[in-house]
N, C-alpha and C positions, 0 to 999 in steps of 0.2 A: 511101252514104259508105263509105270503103275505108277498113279500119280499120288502123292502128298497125301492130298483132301477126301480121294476113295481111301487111301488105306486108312484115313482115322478114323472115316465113317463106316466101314465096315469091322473095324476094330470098336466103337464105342454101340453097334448095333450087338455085335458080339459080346461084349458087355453085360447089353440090357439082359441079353436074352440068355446068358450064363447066370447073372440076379435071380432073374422071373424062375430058372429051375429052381435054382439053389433053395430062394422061398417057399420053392412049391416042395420040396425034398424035405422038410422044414420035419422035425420028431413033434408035433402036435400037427395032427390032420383035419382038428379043425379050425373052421375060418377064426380071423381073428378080426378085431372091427378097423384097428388100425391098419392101414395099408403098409408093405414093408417098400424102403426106399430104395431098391432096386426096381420093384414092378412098376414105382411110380414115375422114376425117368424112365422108364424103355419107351414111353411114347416122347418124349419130348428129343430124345438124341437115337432115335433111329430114323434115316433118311427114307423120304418117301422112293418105290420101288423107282418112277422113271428117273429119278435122281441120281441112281446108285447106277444105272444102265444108260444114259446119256454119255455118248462118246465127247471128252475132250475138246474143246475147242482154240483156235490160234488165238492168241489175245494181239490188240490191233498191231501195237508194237511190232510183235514179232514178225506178224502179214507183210507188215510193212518193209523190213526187214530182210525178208525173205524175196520179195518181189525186188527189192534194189539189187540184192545176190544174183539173181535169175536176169536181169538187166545188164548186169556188168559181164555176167557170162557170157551171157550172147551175144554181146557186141565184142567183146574179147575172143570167144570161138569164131567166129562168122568173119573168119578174116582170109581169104581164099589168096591173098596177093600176099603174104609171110609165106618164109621160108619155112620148114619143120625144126630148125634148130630157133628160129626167132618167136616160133606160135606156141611150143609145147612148156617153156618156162613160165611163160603167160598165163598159161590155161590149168595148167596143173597144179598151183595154190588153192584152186576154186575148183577140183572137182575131191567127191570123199576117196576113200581107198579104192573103193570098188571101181566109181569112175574113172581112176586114173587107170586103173589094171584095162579098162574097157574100152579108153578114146586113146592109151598110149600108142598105138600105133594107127590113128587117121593119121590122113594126109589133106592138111587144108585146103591144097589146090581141089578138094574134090567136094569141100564146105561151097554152100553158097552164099553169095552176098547178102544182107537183112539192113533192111529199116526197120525199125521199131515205129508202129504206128498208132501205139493205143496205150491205153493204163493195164496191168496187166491184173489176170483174176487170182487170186489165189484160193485152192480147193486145200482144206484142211485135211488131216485123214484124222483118224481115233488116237494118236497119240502125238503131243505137243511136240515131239521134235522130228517131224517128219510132212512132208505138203507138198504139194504139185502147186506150180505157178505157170499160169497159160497167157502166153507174152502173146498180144498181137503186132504181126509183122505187114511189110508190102508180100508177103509170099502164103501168109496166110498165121493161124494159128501155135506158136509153137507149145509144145509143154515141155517144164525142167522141174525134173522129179526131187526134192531138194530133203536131204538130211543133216543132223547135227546131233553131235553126241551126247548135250544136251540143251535144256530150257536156255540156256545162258551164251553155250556155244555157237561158235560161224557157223550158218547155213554152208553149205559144200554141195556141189551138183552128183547128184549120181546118174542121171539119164538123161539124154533129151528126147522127146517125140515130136516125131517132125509132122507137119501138115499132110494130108492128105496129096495123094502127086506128087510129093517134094520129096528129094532125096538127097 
């Protein structure tokens, strides 16, 4: 997802730098002493290069957010003593499209049992409405690969990865 703040800044560098022809394209080809007001904002509203290449980040809110999502899931998945008609109406509000198409047919008895035993991490990726949240458990590490359709919308589970050994 292409965020807001890149598209203005590559839209007001495009700007500049449509200006700075345009002046340079100019029917007198020589200098003039006056600078023209195109060439003179292209330095000020062009963003510097790591600026423009800096992938996205979670803002905390959303971390946060995301890690409660990834919390309730797994203690809502992780229930091996439900039946399949009592675990799947549960579980499937909180997972996205794809999850649902993926985990509709587990069978909980085959889930294991989880404590949650820690704060969980959250790994951002390059676009705000997408993040791995790595819960720790008494079984080890889990990860729940988490999406939303967007900035504003429910985090929804699309994968989990289990611990190493853990199945």
């Amino acid at each position: 997802m292409i965020r807001p703040t890149s598209i203005r800044r590559a839209l007001a560098a495009s700007l500049a730098i449509s200006a700075l022809l345009l002046s340079a394209c100019g029917s007198d080809p020589a200098p003039t002493s006056s600078p023209s007001a195109g060439a003179s904002s292209a330095p000020a509203t062009m963003a510097p290069h790591d600026e423009l290449e800096a992938p996205p980040t979670t803002a905390p809110a959303a971390e946060q957010d995301s890690a409660t999502a990834a919390r309730r899931f797994l203690t809502t998945w992780a229930n091996p003593d439900l039946s399949y008609g009592q675990w799947w109406p549960r579980v499937k509000p909180l997972l996205s499209p794809q999850g649902q198409q993926d985990y509709a047919a587990v069978d909980p008895a085959n889930l294991p049992t989880l404590t949650l035993t820690g704060k969980p991490r959250v790994e951002a990726s390059s676009v705000a409405t997408a993040v791995t949240v790595w819960q720790p458990t008494d079984l080890g590490e889990f990860g729940v690969r988490m999406s939303r359709t967007s900035e504003t919308a429910a985090w929804l589970v699309a994968e989990v990865t289990f611990p190493e050994g853990v199945h």
